[in-house]
C-alpha positions as CSV (number, residue, x, y, z in Angstrom):
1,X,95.8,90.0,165.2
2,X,93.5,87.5,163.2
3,X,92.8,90.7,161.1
4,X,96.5,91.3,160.5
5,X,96.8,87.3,159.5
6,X,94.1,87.8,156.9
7,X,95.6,90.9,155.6
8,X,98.7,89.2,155.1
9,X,97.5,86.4,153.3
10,X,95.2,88.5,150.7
11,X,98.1,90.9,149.9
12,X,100.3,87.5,149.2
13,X,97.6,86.1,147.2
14,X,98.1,89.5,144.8
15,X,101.6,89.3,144.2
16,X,101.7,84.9,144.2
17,X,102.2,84.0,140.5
18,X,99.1,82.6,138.2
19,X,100.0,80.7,135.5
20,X,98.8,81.7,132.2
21,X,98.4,78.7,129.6
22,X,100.2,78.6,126.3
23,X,96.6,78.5,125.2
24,X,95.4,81.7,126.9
25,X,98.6,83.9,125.5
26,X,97.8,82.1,121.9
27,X,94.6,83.5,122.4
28,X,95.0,87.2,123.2
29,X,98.0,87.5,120.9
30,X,95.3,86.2,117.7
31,X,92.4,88.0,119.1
32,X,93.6,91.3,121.0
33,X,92.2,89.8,124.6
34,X,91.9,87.1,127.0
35,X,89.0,86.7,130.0
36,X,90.9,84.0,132.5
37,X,88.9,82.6,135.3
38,X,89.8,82.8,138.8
39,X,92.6,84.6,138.9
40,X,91.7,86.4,142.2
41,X,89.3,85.2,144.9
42,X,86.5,86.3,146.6
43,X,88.5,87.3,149.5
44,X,90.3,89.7,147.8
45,X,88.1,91.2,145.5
46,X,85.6,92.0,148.9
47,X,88.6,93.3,150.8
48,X,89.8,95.5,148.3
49,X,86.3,96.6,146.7
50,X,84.8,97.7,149.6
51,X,88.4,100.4,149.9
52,X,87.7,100.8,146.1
53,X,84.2,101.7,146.8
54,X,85.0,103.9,149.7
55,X,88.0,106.0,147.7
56,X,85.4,105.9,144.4
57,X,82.3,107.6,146.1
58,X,84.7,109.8,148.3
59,X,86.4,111.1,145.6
60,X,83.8,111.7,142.8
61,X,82.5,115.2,141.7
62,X,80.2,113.5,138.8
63,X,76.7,114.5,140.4
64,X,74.9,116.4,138.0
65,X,71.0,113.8,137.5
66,X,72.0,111.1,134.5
67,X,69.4,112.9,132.3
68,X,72.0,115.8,132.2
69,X,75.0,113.9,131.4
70,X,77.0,113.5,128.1
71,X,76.7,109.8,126.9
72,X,80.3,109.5,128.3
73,X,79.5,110.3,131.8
74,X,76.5,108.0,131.5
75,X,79.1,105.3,130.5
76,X,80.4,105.3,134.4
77,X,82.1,107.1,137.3
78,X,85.6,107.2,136.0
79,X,88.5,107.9,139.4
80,X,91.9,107.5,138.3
81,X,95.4,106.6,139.9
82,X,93.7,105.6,143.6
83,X,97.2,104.4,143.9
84,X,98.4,107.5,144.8
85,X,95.4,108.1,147.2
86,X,95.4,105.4,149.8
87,X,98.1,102.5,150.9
88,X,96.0,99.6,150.5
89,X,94.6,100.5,146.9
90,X,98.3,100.6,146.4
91,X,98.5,97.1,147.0
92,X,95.8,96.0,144.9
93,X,97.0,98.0,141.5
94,X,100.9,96.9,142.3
95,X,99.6,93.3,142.2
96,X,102.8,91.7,140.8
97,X,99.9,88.5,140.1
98,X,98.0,91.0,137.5
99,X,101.3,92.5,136.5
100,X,103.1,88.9,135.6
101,X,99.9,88.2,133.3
102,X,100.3,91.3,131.2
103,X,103.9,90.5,131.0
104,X,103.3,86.9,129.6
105,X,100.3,88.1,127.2
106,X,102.2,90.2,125.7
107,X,105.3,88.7,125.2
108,X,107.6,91.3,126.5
109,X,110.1,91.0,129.8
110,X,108.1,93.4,132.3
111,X,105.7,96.6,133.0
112,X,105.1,99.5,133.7
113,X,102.2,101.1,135.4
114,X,100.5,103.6,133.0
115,X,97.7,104.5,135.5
116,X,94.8,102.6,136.7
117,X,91.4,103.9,136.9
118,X,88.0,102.8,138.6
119,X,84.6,102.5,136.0
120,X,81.5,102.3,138.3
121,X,78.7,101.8,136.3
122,X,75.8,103.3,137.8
123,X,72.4,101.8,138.0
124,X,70.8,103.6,134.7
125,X,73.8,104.1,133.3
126,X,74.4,104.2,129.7
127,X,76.4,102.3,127.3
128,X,80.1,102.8,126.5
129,X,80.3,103.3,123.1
130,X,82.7,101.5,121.2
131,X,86.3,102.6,121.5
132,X,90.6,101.7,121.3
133,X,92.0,103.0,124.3
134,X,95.4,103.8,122.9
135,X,93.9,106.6,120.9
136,X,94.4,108.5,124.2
137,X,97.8,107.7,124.5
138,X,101.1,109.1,123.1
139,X,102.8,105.1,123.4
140,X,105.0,104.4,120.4
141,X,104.3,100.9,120.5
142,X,100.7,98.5,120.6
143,X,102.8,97.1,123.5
144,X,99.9,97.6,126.0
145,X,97.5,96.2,128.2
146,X,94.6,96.9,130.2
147,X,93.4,94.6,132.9
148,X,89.6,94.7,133.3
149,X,88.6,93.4,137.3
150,X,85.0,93.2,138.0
151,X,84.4,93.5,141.6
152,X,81.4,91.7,141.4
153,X,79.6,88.9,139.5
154,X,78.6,90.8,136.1
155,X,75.6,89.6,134.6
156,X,74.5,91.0,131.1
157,X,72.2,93.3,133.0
158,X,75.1,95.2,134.6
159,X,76.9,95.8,130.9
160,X,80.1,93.4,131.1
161,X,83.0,94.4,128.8
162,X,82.4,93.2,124.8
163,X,85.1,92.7,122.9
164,X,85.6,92.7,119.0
165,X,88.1,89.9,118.0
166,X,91.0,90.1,116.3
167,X,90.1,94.1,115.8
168,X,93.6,95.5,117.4
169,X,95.3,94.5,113.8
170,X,93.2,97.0,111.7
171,X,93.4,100.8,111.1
172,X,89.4,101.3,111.5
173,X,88.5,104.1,113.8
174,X,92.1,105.1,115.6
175,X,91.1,108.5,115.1
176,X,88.1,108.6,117.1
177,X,87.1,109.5,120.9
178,X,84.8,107.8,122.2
179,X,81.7,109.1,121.7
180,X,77.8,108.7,120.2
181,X,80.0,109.1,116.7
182,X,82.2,105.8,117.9
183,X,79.8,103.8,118.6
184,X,77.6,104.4,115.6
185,X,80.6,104.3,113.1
186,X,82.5,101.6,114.5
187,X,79.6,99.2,115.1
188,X,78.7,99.3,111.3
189,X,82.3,98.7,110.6
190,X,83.0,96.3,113.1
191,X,79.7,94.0,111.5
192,X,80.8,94.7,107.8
193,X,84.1,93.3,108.4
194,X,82.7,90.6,110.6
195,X,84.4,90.5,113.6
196,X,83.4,87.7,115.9
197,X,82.0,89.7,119.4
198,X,82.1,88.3,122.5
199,X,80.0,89.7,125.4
200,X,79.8,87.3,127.8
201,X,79.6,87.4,131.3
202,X,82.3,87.9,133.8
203,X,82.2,85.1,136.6
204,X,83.3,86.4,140.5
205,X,87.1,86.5,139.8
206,X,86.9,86.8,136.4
207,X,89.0,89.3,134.6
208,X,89.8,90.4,131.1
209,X,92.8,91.5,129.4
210,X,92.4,93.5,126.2
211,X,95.6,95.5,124.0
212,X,95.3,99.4,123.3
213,X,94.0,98.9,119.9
214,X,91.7,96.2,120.5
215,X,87.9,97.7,120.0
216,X,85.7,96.9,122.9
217,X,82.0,98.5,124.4
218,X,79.6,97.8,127.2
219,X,76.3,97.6,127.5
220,X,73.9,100.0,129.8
221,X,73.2,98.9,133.4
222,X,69.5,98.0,133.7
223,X,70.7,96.0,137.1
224,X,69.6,98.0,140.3
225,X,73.4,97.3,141.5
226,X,76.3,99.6,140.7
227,X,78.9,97.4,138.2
228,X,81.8,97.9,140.4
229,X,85.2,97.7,138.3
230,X,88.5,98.3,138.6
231,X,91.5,98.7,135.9
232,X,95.2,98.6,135.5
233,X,96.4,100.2,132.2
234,X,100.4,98.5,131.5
235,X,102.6,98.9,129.2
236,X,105.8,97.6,128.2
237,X,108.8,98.4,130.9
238,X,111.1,99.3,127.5
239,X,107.6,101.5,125.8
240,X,108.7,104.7,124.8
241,X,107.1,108.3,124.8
242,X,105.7,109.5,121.0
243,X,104.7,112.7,120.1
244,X,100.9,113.4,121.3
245,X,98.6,113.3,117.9
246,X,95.9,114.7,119.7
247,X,94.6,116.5,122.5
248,X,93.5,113.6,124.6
249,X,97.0,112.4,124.3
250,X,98.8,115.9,124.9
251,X,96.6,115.8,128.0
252,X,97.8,112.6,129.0
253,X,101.2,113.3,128.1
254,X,101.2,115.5,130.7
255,X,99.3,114.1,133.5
256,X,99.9,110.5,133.4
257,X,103.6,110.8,131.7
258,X,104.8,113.9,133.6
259,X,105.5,115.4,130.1
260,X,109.1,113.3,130.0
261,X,111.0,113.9,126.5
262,X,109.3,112.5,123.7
263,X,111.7,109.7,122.0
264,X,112.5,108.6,126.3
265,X,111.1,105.8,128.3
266,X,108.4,106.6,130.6
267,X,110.2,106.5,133.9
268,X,108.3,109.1,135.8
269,X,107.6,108.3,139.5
270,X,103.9,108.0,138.5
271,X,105.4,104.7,135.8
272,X,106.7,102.3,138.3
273,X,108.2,99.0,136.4
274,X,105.5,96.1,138.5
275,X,107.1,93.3,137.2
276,X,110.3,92.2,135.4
277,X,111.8,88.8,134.4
């Protein structure tokens, strides 16, 4: 019963509001992200990282040694839409607590779930190059949001998420995957336009909020701990479906959109609206 109780209370904690300062949505709309301190507890981020964990290392085919991975699947274990996997990962990635945040930051009246997706970080893992996540997907809008949840206390030596400011208003690199190519080409852009990078790092119940276009890396894990972290990719409830410009997007266009008409609102069954006003 006690169990039960506890259960209770860390699923309300997920979907109790947290008020995000005038301050804080000043912030990611100049700069392209926000990191807000204790916006879940210890509680919950045990709880739910340990089903994480279990669903991450359950469910992952990446095996081959690091030495014979592409620098992309040195970056991390990457499981998507756990959602769709297990009940109580449901709970953690319908969070209407996480879901109200993207909302305020970016200034729209509710979202949608694009999909979420788990980064473990192996000890020895590589960088993640620099990258904009919304050249992956065929959004017509910069209406976006992904929310960044490290499971654990990140440290520099685990590689926390580094974010260039302001860098979601420029047309610099939207053309490329993320890659050795990225990293190289957008880290000598980044510094001759002088971007101001932050790379701090990430407090137990600290999380991040950065837009599509806003150009962000990590650094390797030297740390003899995985970097446990989990994501939640939103996106405006009244978004709508472009036509893919690439690949990566016809891909996702497909998987994560269930190929609905371009020109339409993303209203699949795998798009749920989290929160509205």
């Amino acid at each position: 019963m006690d169990t039960l109780v506890s259960n209770a209370v860390l699923r309300r904690e997920l979907d109790a509001p947290f008020e995000v300062s005038a301050e804080a949505i000043e912030f990611y709309q100049k700069n392209g992200y926000v990191k807000l301190k204790n916006v879940l507890s210890p509680e919950v981020l045990a709880y739910y990282g340990d089903i994480i964990t279990e669903l991450v290392f359950r469910l992952n085919t990446l095996i081959k040694p690091m030495e014979e991975r592409t620098t992309y699947e040195r970056a991390f274990l990457q499981i998507m839409n756990l959602w769709r996997e297990d009940d109580r990962a449901k709970e953690f990635v319908f969070s209407k607590r996480l879901a109200k945040i993207a909302t305020d930051l970016m200034g729209v009246q509710g979202v949608r779930l694009y999909h979420d997706q788990a980064l473990y970080k192996e000890p020895s893992g590589g960088i993640t190059p620099w990258h904009a996540d919304q050249f992956y997907w065929p959004l017509a809008t910069p209406k976006t949001v992904t929310v960044w949840i490290p499971l654990q206390e990140t440290p520099m030596e685990m590689g926390p998420l580094a974010f260039a400011e302001g860098s979601q208003h420029v047309e610099i690199g939207r053309n490329l995957e993320i890659s050795d190519e990225s990293e190289q080409l957008l880290s000598e852009a980044l510094q001759r336009e002088n971007f101001p990078l932050n790379d701090t790092p990430f407090e137990l119940g600290e999380v991040s909020f950065h837009a599509g276009w806003t150009f962000h890396r990590a650094g390797p894990n030297v740390s003899s701990q995985p970097r446990k972290v989990m994501t939640m990719i939103y996106m405006d409830k009244d978004q709508t479906i472009t036509k893919p410009r690439n690949r990566y997007q016809q891909d996702d266009w497909q998987t994560w959109l269930d190929s609905f008409p371009v020109g339409s609102r993303p209203e699949s069954e795998k798009n749920p609206v989290l929160f509205s006003y």
